[in-house]
C-alpha positions, 0 to 999 in steps of 0.5 A: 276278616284278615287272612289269618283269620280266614284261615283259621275260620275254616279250621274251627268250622271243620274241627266243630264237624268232628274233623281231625286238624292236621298240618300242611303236608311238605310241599315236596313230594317224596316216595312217590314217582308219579309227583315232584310236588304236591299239586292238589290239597288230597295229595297227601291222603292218595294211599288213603283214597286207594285203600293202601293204608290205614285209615286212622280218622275218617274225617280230616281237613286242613290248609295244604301247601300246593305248587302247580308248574308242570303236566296236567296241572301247569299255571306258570305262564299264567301267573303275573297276566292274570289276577288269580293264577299262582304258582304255589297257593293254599288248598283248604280242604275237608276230607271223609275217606269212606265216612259222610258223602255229598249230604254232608259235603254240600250242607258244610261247604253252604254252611260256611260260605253263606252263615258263616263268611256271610257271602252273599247267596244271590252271588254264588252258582254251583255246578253238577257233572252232567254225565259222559255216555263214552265212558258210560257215566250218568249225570250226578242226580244226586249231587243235584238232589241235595243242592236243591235244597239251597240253591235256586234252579237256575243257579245250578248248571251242569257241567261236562267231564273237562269241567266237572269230573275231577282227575288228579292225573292219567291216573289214579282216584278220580270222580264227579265234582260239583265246583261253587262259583263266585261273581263279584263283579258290579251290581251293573256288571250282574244285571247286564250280563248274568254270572249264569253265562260267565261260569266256566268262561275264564272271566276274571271275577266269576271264579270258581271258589270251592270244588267238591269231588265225590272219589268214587273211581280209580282210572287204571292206566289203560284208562278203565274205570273201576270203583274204590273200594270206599267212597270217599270226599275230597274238596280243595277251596282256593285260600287266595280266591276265598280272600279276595271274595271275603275283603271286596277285593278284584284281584287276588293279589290286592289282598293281604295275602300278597299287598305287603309284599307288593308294598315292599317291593314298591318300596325297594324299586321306587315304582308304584303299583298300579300306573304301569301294566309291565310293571304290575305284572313284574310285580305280581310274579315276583310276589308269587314266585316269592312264596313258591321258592321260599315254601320250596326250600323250607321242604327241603328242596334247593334250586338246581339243575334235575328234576324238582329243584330245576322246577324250582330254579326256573320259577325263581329264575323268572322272577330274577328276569322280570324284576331285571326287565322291569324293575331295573334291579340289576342286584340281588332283589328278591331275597329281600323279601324273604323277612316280610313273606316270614311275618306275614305267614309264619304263625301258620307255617311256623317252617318259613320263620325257622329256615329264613336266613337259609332261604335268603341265603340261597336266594342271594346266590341264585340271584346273584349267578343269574344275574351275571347268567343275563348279563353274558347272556345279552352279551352273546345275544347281541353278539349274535344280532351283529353278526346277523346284521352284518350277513342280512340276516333278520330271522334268528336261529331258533335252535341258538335260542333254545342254546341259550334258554337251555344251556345258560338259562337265558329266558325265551321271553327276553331273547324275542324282546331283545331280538324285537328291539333290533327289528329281528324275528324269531324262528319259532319253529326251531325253538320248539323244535330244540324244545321237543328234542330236549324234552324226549331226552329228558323223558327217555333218560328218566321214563317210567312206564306201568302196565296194571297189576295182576293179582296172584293173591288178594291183599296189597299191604307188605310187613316189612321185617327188614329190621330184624331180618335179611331173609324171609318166606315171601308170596307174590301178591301181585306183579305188573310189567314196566318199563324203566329208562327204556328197559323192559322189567317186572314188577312184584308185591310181597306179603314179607319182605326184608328189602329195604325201599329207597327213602330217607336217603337211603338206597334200595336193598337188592338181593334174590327171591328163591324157590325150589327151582329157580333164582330170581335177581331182585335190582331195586325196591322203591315206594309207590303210594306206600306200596312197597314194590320189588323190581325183578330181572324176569318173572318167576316161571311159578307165581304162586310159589313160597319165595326165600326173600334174600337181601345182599348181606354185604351191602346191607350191612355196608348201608346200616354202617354208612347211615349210622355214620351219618347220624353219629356225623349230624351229631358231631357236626352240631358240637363243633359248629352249634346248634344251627346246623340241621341236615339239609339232606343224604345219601347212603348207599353200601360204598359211601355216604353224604350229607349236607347241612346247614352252615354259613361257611366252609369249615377248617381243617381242624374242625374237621378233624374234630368232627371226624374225631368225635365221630371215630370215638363214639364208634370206638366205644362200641354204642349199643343200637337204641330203637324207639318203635311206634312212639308218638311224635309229641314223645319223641321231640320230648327225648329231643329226637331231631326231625327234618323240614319236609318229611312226612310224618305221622302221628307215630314214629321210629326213634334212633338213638346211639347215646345222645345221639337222637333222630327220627328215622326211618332206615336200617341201622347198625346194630351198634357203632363198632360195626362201622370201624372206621369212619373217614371224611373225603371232602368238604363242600359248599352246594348252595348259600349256606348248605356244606357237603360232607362226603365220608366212607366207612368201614371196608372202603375207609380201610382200603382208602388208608391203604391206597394212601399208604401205597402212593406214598411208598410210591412217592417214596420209591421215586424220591430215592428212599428220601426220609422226609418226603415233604422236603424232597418234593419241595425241591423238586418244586424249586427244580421244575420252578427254576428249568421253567424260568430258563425254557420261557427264557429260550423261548423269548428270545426264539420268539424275539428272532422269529418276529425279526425274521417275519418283519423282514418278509412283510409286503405292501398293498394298497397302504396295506402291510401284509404279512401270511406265513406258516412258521415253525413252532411247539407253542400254540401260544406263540402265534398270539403272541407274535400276532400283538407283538407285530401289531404294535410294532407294524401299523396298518397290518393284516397279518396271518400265521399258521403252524402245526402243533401236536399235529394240529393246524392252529392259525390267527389271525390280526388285523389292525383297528385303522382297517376294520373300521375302513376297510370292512376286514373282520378278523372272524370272519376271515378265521372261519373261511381259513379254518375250513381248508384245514378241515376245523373251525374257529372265530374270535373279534373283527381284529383277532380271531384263531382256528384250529383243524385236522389238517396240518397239511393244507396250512399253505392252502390256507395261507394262499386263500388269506391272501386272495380274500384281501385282494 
């Protein structure tokens, strides 16, 4: 079978065990703080799991999208060194959330291995959690009760808690797993060593195949176990392994999966796979990095420098280095790619061919500034090495390294290979050092810490009535303490609510929660596995009483106008551009909105003013708010409702509509466009390959904002001395400036001309060296360069140095002629930095130029004196 025939296998075999077929999940985790990417195929189904929604069908199994680069679950460093770790890779999975158990679990997956892909039975193990007396939890006799039944004795191992208890994260639905594992090695490999004692022992061809976890717990965060409250099956079978089993193949990458995009490559850099290690492992991670960044950005998420798309960057950014290192490809590469990554999977994941010319773009331009990123970046490098040399340095400063990891993207991996090249080592230590400082910043800056929850009432499931109303009678169910950036919160559960929580793009609703003898601040509404969670400046002094739910009505209604521009934006956008432009993302909030979109080319003045001008019509016209609740999806396309790559959608949704404008959405709205007023585009901007910024305002801020602009012009007016035509007297005042400029530059030539006559006149001689050391008056900093190129044209064999106070500042240069730094050994930086130090500042530059700036014009002499004693 080819891998489309794999794929599509396993469907039909799970659709005839009456399991409902869905569609991979995006890639990109949204709503949830706990993810940035969904790294295990039950991600999509954990309220599920949790008993936080509802349960529409019990049974379910598809092929998830998945990515696994950071925390627990991290495969990066692997992939490329290894035949079967990826990045990104497929989790074929079959689901029963509070349906059938480990029987029918077991029966299927056996089933389908052995009947079904006709895997050889004398290959296959499997293994059984063997139990944990610390955490009081027997081995899983039952799970080993019903392998029995296929599997011969001695092909049932037992596995301890790392291996064989599954757990997404520090939290959450955990329980005992039993894992199928393949050998596929020789039939000699077999009788020598058998696969029983290679299990679990990361040999590369006895491999776990399937994992099937049996989700009986919850792991609360202070680490307790608790039951759920319906036992549930979640199985992940690796797509790339199962290929590899299935075509006889050793490597997962010698599969169809990935051999013609390996082909490709070899095609594009002239090298064959298979004759250079270096080589088939650049190879390997440049096809599997490939696919992570391209299903990446098809979910909606660019390369960038926070969070999710700095993932992202860095995943594309190694491949970018290994086919630079390798390949010799000093020219965009990988975007290349792209066109073969969408024919071979875009039947199953129709998104790669609809975004493909978005996702080469923005690969292109991401390989382009990383390119020129490693090209400065060596540079600097070997900069650095010079110096080093020079001073008999041979370890290299572990914190200039992270520097250049961390501030210009250069890889570490790159900077020890160069740095060996020079017989250089590496302070390891001060690297990770850097590292861990960075890291805490990081974590400080964006930390969220939970405590458990404690019930005040039973229930965990909010009615939102946000959609209707801007207040309501709500009764805390629950409330946990957290921490957030450092600040000590609460956090509560309502049985109602009216607060809006971020999503879709828009912000949270804040407000108040008010009883009979208090005032509570609600700051922010989020969602946490599709719970809606309300966070509150102190928790009330009576938890049990009926609360009036009150969002901030100005804001709100500033909100609704900001979203329903952006629609009636999105709408306008299409009819003056076409057809291809699809939002790309948004932020709403009560003082502003943005949206991006796709689109190959900064649009014109005209365009957007007509964009800007469809947009203020259809608010003039007043349209009447049109909400479609609850329809299906399949109903909704039908009324041509736009929805976006990477949401989540279920199998109802909500429908905007303002005339022909059509979207999914999920988000509060005016109730008809004349609430906006006025709708007002500030900015237009390119944010990567193909993706344009708009930012706008609307209503009260769009008022004041015209009102601003009227009032610098009465300025400008009042300082032209009441002149009609403001545009002609700012010309003039232009040509004015334009003309005084060309007169001062004038005098300050020919200042400059009769202080260099003056500077020639006081150089002396020593040892065939002309040396000339003065501090001089002048306002230019510039001036001191100048004078410095001038003499050394003029002077040869020079070592010059000036110094001046500038602004109060000291500024210094300093020049030495080409003849005495290959003779003599002088290096102008050096020299600057020795200098700068009696000035109390710093500076540097070549072996022949070099300039300092400092706090301390009053040692300029002191300065002066020491340049002339580091020459004798």
């Amino acid at each position: 079978m080819n891998a489309n025939q794999i794929r599509q296998t396993f469907k039909d075999f799970f659709e005839s065990k009456q399991h409902k077929i869905v569609d991979s999940a995006s890639m990109v985790v949204k709503n949830d703080p706990t993810l940035m990417f969904t790294n295990a195929g039950m991600n999509p189904f954990k309220e599920l799991f949790l008993g936080q929604a509802e349960i529409k069908y019990p049974r379910i199994a598809n092929s998830q999208k998945c990515l696994r680069v950071s925390g627990k679950h991290n495969d990066l460093e692997e992939v490329g060194y290894d035949t079967y770790h990826h990045t990104m890779f497929e989790m074929l999975g079959n689901w029963s959330f509070g349906d059938y158990f480990k029987k029918e679990a077991i029966d299927w997956a056996w089933e389908l291995l052995t009947d079904v892909y006709k895997l050889e039975k004398d290959r296959l193990y499997v293994t059984v959690f063997e139990g944990d007396a610390s955490e009081n939890l027997p081995k899983d006799a039952e799970a080993m009760g019903f392998w029995r039944k296929h599997v011969a004795e001695d092909r049932i191992l037992m596995g301890n808690k790392k291996d064989n208890f599954w757990e997404m994260g520090a939290t959450g639905p955990c329980g005992p797993c039993s894992e199928i594992h393949i050998d596929l090695r020789s039939a000699e490999e077999r009788k020598a060593i058998p696969g029983a004692e290679l299990v679990n022992k990361s040999h590369h061809l006895v491999i776990e195949i399937w994992n099937l976890v049996f989700m009986q717990f919850n792991r609360r965060d202070d680490g307790s176990l608790v039951p759920l409250p319906a036992q549930h099956v979640d199985t992940g079978m690796g797509f790339e392994r199962l290929c590899m089993a299935m075509q006889g193949k050793k490597s997962n990458y010698d599969t169809d999966v990935f051999k013609p995009i390996i082909r490709k490559i070899e095609e594009f850099c002239g090298k064959p796979y298979g004759n250079d290690e270096k080589v088939d492992i650049a190879m390997r991670v440049i096809a599997d990095h490939l696919r992570a960044v391209s299903f990446a950005i098809a979910d909606g998420q660019l390369p960038s420098n926070n969070k999710a798309g700095y993932v992202i960057r860095r995943i594309l950014r190694r491949a970018i280095r290994y086919a630079y290192t390798f390949l010799e490809q000093q020219q965009p590469f990988v975007c290349q790619l792209v066109p073969t990554l969408a024919k071979e999977m875009g039947a199953a994941f129709p998104e790669l061919v609809k975004q493909q010319e978005i996702i080469e773009k923005v690969i292109r331009e991401e390989e382009n500034t990383f390119l020129r990123t490693l090209a400065a970046g060596i540079r600097m490098l070997e900069n650095h090495i010079q110096k080093y040399s020079q001073e008999k340095i041979t370890c290299f400063d572990g914190k200039l390294a992270f520097e250049l990891y961390d501030t210009y993207g250069f890889p570490l991996d790159l900077t020890e290979l160069i740095l060996r090249e020079h017989n250089f080592t590496l302070d390891h230590k001060g690297f990770e050092v850097s590292m861990e400082e960075q890291k805490n910043r990081s974590r400080n800056a964006s930390m969220i810490e939970t405590n458990n929850w404690v019930e005040v009432r039973p229930g965990t499931t909010t009615v939102f009535v946000g959609y209707e109303k801007d207040t309501c009678e709500a009764k805390i169910m629950a409330y946990r303490k957290a921490k957030i950036k450092g600040r000590d919160v609460m956090q509560v559960i309502l049985d109602e609510t009216p607060f809006y929580a971020e999503s879709g793009g828009q912000a949270a609703d804040s407000g108040t929660l008010e009883s009979d003898s208090e005032v509570i601040k609600v700051t922010d509404t989020q969602k946490e596995n599709n719970l809606i969670i309300h966070t509150i400046d102190r928790l009330p002094n009576d938890v049990s009483a009926t609360f009036h739910a009150r969002v901030s009505v100005e804001n709100r209604r500033n909100t609704e106008s900001n979203h329903s521009a952006t629609h009636l934006l999105h709408f306008a956008l299409r009819r003056v551009l076409g057809e291809h432009v699809e939002q790309k993302g948004s932020l709403v909030t009560h003082e502003r909105l943005r949206f991006d979109f796709a689109h190959f080319q900064k649009m014109t003045q005209d365009e957007l003013m007509k964009a800007e001008n469809i947009v203020n019509e259809l608010i003039r016209q007043n349209i009447t708010l049109n909400e479609h609740r609850d329809i299906p999806v399949e109903e909704a396309k039908s009324m041509g409702a736009m929805a976006l790559f990477g949401e989540k959608y279920g199998d109802t949704v909500r429908v905007i509509q303002f005339g022909d404008s059509v979207e999914f959405c999920g988000g509060t709205h005016a109730q008809s466009t004349g609430q906006i007023g006025l709708c007002l585009i500030v900015s237009e901007s390119a944010i990567a390959a193909g993706i344009r910024r708009i930012e706008a305002i609307t209503g009260q801020a769009a008022l004041e904002f015209v009102r601003g602009k009227f009032a610098q012009l009465a300025d400008v007016q009042s300082l032209l001395k009441g002149q009609a035509d403001l545009t002609k007297g700012i010309e003039a005042l232009i040509e004015t400036n334009h003309n005084l400029q060309k007169k001062l530059e004038e005098v300050e030539r020919e200042k400059a001309k009769n202080m260099k006559t003056n500077l020639l006149s006081k150089i002396s001689k020593r040892n065939n060296i002309n040396i000339l050391a003065e501090v001089i008056e002048t306002d230019s900093a510039n001036l001191i360069k100048d004078l410095c190129y001038q003499l050394k044209n003029e002077v040869p064999d020079l070592y010059c140095v000036l110094g001046a106070a500038v602004d109060g500042k000291a500024m210094l240069g300093v020049m030495v002629s080409d003849n005495l730094v290959k003779e003599k050994g002088l290096h102008a930086g050096n020299i600057i930095r020795e200098l700068a130090k009696e000035v109390d500042g710093g500076g540097g530059g070549q072996p022949f130029f070099a300039t300092a700036g400092g706090k301390n014009p009053a040692n300029l002499d002191k300065a002066i004196k020491k340049a002339l004693e580091m020459l004798s």
